[in-house]
N, C-alpha and C positions, 0 to 999 in steps of 0.2 A: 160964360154960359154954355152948358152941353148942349150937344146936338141929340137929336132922335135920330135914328136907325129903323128901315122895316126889316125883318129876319121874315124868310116865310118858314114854318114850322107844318110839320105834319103832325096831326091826331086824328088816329083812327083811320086812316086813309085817305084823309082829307088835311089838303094844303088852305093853310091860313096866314094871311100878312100880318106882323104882329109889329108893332111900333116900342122902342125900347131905348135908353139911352146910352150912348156910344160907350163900347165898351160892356158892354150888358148881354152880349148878343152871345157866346158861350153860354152864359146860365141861365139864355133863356132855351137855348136849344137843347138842354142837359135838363131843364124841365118838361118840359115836352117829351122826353125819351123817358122820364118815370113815368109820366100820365100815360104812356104806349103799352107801358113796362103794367100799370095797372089793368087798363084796357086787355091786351092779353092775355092776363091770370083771367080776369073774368069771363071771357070772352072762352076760355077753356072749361070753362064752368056749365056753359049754356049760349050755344051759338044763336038760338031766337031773341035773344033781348033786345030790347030793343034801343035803338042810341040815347033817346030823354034819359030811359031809366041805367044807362050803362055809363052815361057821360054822370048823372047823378051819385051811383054808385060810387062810381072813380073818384069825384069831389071827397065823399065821404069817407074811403078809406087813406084819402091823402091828407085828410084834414088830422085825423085821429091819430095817423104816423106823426104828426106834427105836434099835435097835443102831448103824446106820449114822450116825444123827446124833450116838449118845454118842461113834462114832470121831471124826464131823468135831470136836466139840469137846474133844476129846483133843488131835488133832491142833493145833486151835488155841492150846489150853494150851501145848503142847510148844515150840510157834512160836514163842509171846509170851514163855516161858523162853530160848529159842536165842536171842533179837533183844536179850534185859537181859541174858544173859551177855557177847553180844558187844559191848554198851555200856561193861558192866561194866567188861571187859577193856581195850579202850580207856583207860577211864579211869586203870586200874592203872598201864597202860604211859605215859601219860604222867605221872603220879605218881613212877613208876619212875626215870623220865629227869630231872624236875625233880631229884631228889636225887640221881641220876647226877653231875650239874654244879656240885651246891655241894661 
């Protein structure tokens, strides 16, 4: 059975205890330093916002980073299927031809 972990993490300037399981506790601290890493781009954008709409913000441009790379590696998938089919096929057709000639 794992154990849980509290890590405290800072966002935004505010320390929060975050519960995680052993060994977890790198990536969740290395999360927390992208949502900073968003935080701060915005935050240079327009220092009035306010936290609901900045912590909102931040959700949404990390979600979309996320979407984005499930397409690139969709796309990769799809890739690596087109390049074995066309292997594939090759290979059929000369299969094909082989017993074309006997």
């Amino acid at each position: 059975m794992s154990e849980t972990v509290t890590v405290k993490i800072e966002i935004n300037g505010v320390v929060y205890p975050v519960s995680c399981m052993t060994g977890e506790e790198d990536r969740l601290i290395e999360s927390s330093k992208e949502v900073n890493k968003v935080i701060a781009s915005l935050s240079n954008v327009s220092e009035t916002i306010g936290e609901t709409r900045l912590l909102a913000m931040t959700s949404l441009i990390l979600a979309d980073k996320l979407i984005e790379q499930e397409n690139i590696s969709e796309n990769n998938n799809l890739n690596e299927l087109i390049n074995w089919l066309e292997k594939a096929t090759e290979r059929m057709n000369k299969v094909a031809k082989l017993l074309e000639n006997k």
